[in-house]
N, C-alpha and C positions, 0 to 999 in steps of 0.2 A: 819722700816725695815720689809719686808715679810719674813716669816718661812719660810724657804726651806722645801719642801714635798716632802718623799720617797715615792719612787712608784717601788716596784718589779714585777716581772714579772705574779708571783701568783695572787698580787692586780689585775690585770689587767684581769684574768679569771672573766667570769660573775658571774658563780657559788661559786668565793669563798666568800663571803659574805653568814652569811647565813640569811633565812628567817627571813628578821628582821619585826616588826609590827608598827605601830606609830599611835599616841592616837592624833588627832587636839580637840583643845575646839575651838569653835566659841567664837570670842572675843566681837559679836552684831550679831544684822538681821538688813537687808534692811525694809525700810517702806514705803510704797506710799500710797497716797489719794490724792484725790481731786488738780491730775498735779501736786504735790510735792513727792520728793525724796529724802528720808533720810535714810545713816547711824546711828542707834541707839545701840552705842558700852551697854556694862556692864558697869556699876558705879567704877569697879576696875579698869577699862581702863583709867580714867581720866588722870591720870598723863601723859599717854604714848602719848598724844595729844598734848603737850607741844612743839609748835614752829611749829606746821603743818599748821598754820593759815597764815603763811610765803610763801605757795605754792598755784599757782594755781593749781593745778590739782593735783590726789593721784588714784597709783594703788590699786585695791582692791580684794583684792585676795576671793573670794569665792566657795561653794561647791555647782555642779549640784547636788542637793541634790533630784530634780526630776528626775533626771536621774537614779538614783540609786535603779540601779536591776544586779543582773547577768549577764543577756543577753546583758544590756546595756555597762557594765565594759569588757566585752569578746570582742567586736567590736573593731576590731583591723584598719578597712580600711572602708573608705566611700568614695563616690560622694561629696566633698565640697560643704555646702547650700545647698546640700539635690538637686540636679540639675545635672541629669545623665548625661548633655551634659559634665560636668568637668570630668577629670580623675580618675579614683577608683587611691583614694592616703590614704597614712597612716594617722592614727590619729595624729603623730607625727609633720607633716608635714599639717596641720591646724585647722582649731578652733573649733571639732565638739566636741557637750557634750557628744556624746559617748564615752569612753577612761578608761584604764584600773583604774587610780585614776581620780577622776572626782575634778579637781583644775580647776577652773576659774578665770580671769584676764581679769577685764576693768577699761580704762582711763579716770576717771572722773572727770569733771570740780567741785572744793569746790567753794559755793555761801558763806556760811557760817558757821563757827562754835561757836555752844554755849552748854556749859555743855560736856556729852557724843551722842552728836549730829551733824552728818555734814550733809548739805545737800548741792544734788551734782544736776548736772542737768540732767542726767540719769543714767542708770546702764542696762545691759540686763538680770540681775537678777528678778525674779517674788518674793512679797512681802513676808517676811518669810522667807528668804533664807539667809542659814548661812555666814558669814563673818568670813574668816578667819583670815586676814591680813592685815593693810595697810602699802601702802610705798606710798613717795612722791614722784612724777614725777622731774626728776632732767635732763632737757636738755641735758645736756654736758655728761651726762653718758648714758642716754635712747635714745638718738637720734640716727640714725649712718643712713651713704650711704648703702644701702641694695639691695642687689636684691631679686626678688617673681618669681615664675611661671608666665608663658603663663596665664592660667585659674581664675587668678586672676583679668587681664585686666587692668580698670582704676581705680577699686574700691582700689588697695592697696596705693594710695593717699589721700583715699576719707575721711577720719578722718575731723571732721571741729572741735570737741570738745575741 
C-alpha cells in the first residue's frame, strides 16, 4: 500500500521550506590506470554490494567536484556541449556540470565485482572524483518512450553501454 501525501497549498509555495543544508559523505572515488575503471567504495560499504553482482549495468551518482566554485554553481543556462550552434537552454533541461548542486549521473556497464571494488567500463568522471551513490540500472523502471529537443539530433540514441 502507498501513504497517501498531503499536500496544502502552503507546501506548494517555494519559499515555504526553509533554507535547509545537506551533508553528502562520498561512499568511494573513481580510479583509473593503465585503460581500467574502477569504483573503489569504503570498506563500510561492503555490505551494501550485496546482490549488485546480479546487474549489468549501475548508476553512479557522483560530485563535479571540479566544478566547484561559485561562479560555476551560479550558471543557471548554457549552449549544450559547450556548442553555440544549440540553444541557450537551462541547466535543468541538460547535462552540463555547471549547475547550482553539482550531482552527476552515468550509466555504467559492471565487468566485475570483487571486495569494495567495481569495475565498470567507463565513467565521465576524472580519477579522484567523489562517488556518491550507486543504484542498479533496472530496465522496466529506467527505460521509457521519451522524447528530446531538436538540438539533441541523433546523439539522444547514441548510448551503446
Amino acid at each position: 500500500m502507498v501513504p497517501k501525501l498531503s499536500t496544502t497549498e502552503k507546501d506548494l509555495e517555494p519559499d515555504a521550506a526553509p533554507d535547509k543544508r545537506f551533508v553528502l559523505k562520498p561512499i568511494g572515488s573513481v580510479h583509473r590506470d593503465e585503460g581500467s575503471c574502477r569504483l573503489v567504495l569504503k570498506d563500510e560499504y561492503e555490505p551494501a554490494l550485496r546482490g549488485l553482482e546480479g546487474f549489468s549495468h549501475v548508476w553512479v551518482l557522483w560530485w563535479f567536484d571540479h566544478n566547484d566554485t561559485p561562479d560555476k554553481r551560479s550558471v543557471l543556462q548554457v549552449h549544450p556541449r559547450g556548442n553555440r550552434g544549440n540553444p541557450l537552454t537551462g541547466v535543468f533541461a541538460c547535462r552540463s556540470p555547471a549547475r547550482p548542486n553539482l550531482i552527476a549521473m552515468s550509466l555504467c556497464r559492471v565487468l566485475s565485482i570483487t571486495d569494495t571494488v567495481i569495475e565498470i567500463d567507463s565513467i565521465e568522471a576524472f580519477a579522484g572524483t567523489p562517488i556518491l551513490d550507486l543504484k542498479p540500472y533496472i530496465p522496466g523502471f529506467d527505460a521509457t518512450g521519451a522524447s528530446v529537443p531538436d538540438w539533441l539530433g541523433d546523439r539522444a540514441g547514441a548510448r551503446d553501454g
